[in-house]
C-alpha positions as CSV (number, residue, x, y, z in Angstrom):
1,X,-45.8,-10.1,-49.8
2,X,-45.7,-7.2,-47.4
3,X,-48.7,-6.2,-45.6
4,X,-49.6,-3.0,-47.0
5,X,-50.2,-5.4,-50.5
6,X,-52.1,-8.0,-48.9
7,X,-54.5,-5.6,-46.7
8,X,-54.8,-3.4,-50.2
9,X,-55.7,-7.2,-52.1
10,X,-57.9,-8.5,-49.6
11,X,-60.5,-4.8,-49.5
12,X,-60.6,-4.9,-53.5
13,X,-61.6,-8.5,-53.3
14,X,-64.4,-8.4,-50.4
15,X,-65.2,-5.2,-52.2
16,X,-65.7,-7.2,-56.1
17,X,-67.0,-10.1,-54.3
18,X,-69.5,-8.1,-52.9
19,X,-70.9,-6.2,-56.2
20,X,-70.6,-9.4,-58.1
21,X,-72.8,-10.7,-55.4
22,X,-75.5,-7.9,-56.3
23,X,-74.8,-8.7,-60.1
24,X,-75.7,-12.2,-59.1
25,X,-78.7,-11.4,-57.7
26,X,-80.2,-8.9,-60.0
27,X,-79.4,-11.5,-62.7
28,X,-81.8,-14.2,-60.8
29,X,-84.6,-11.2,-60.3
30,X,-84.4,-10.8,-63.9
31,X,-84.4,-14.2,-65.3
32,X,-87.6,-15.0,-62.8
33,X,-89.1,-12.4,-64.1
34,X,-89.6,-13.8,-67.5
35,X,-92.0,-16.2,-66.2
36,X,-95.4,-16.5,-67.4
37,X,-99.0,-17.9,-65.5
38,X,-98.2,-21.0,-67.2
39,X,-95.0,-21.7,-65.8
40,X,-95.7,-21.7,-62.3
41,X,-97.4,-23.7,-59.9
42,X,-101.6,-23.1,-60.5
43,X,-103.4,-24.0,-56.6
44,X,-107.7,-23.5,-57.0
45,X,-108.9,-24.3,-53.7
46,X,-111.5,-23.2,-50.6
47,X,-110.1,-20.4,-48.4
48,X,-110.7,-21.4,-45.0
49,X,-108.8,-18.6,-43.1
50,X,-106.8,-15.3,-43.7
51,X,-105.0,-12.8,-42.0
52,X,-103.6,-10.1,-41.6
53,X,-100.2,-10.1,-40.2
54,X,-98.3,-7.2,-38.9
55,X,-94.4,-7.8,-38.6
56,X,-92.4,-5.0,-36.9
57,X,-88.7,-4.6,-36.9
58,X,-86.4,-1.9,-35.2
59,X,-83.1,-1.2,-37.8
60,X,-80.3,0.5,-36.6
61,X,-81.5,0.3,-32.9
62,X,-83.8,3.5,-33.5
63,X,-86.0,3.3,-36.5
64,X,-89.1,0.9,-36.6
65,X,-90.8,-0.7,-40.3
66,X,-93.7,-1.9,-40.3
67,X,-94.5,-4.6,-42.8
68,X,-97.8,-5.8,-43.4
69,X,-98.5,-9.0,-45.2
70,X,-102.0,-11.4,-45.7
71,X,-101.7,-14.8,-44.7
72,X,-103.8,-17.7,-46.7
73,X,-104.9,-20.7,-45.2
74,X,-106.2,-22.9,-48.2
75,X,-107.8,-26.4,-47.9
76,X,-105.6,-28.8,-49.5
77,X,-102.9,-27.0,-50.1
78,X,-99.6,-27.7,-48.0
79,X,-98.0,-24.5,-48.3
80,X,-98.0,-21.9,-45.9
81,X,-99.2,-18.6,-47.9
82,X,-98.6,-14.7,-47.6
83,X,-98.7,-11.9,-49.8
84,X,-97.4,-8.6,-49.3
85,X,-98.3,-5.2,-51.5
86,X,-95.8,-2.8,-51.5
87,X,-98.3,0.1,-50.4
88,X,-99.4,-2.0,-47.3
89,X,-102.5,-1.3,-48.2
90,X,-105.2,-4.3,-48.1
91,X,-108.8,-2.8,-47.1
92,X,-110.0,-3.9,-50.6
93,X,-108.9,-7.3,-49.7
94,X,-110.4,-7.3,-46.2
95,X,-113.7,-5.8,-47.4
96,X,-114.7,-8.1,-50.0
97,X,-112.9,-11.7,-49.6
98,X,-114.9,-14.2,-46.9
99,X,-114.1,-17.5,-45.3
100,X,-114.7,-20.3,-47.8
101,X,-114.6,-18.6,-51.0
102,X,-113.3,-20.4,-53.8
103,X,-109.1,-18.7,-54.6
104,X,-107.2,-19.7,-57.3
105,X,-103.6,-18.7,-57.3
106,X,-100.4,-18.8,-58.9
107,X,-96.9,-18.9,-57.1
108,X,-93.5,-20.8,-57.1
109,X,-93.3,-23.7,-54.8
110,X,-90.9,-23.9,-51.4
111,X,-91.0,-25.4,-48.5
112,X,-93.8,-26.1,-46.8
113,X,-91.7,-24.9,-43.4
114,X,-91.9,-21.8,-44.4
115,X,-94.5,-18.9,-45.5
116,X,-94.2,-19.2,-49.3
117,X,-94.3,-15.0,-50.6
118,X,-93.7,-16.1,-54.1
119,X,-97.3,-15.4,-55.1
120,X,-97.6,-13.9,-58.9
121,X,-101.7,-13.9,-58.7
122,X,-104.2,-14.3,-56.6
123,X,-107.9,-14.6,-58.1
124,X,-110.6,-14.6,-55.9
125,X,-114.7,-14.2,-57.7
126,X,-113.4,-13.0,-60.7
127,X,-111.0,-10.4,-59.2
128,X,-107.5,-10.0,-59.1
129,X,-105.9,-9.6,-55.8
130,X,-103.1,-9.7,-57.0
131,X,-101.9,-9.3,-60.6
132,X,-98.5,-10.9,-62.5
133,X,-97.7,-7.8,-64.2
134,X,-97.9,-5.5,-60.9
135,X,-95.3,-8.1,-59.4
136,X,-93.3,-8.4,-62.5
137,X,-93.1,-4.6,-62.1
138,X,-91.4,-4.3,-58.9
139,X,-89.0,-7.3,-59.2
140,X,-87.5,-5.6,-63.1
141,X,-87.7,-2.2,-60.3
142,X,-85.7,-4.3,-57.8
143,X,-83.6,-6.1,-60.2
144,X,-82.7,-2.6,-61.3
145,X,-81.5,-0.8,-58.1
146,X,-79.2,-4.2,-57.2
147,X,-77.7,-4.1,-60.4
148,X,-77.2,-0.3,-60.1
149,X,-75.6,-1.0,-56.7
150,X,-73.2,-3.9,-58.0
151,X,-72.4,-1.9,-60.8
152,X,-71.4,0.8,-58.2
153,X,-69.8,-1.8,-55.8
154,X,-68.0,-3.1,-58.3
155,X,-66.2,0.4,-59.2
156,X,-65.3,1.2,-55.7
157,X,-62.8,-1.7,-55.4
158,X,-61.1,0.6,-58.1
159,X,-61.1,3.4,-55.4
160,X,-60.6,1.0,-52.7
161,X,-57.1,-0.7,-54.3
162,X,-55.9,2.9,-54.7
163,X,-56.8,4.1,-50.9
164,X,-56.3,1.6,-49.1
165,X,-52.8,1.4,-47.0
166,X,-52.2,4.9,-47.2
């Protein structure tokens, strides 16, 4: 096998492996996505601390992101919490939510190591924090755009096999 073939071979399969990959994943989104409040893990317990946490990155060496996320501390439960809105916006949750109210929430269980995000709902006095469907929401919206981009991934090795070596 001459060289032009095998550098033409090895692009078109790093190029399907990688949309295959993204097909993968948006698979995953959307099969955990069919989940219901009575398949996951139900926690009621005492809040005894929150915060907010503010987590900055710097992409490309020039551009910062800001991602905001509340962190739960809740008695008797030995799982490190946070939950993130995709507006950033938590004043309603600042406002109203106190030290030692009584949360119940909903979320898939990980490793205690590490912050758990997987929250679905968080119920505090009667209101919703946050709520399934809102979640469910942006994971079919995320699910979407992988897919999209596997699906786009995927074609380019077509463009790739016929470019490359020339």
């Amino acid at each position: 096998m001459n060289k032009y073939i095998l550098k033409k071979l090895v692009a078109t399969l790093l190029t399907i492996a990688l949309g295959c990959l993204c097909l993968a994943a948006s698979y995953k989104t959307y099969k955990e996505n069919k989940q219901s409040l009575s398949d996951l893990t139900h926690f009621t317990g005492i809040l005894s601390n929150f915060y907010l946490n503010d987590k900055s990155s710097l992409v490309g060496g020039k551009v910062w992101i800001n991602r905001k996320s509340i962190a739960l501390e809740i008695n008797g439960l030995n799982q490190k919490i946070r939950f993130y809105r995709p507006n950033q916006n938590y004043i309603d949750f600042i406002q109203e939510v106190r030290n030692g109210d009584s949360i119940s929430i909903y979320f898939r269980k990980h490793s205690p190591d590490y912050y758990n995000t997987d929250l679905y709902q968080i119920e505090i006095k009667g209101k919703n924090y946050l709520q399934i469907d809102k979640v469910k929401h942006n994971h079919t919206i995320a699910g979407t755009v992988i897919f999209t981009v596997g699906i786009l991934i995927c074609c380019m090795s077509i463009f790739v096999w016929k470019k490359t070596g020339e």
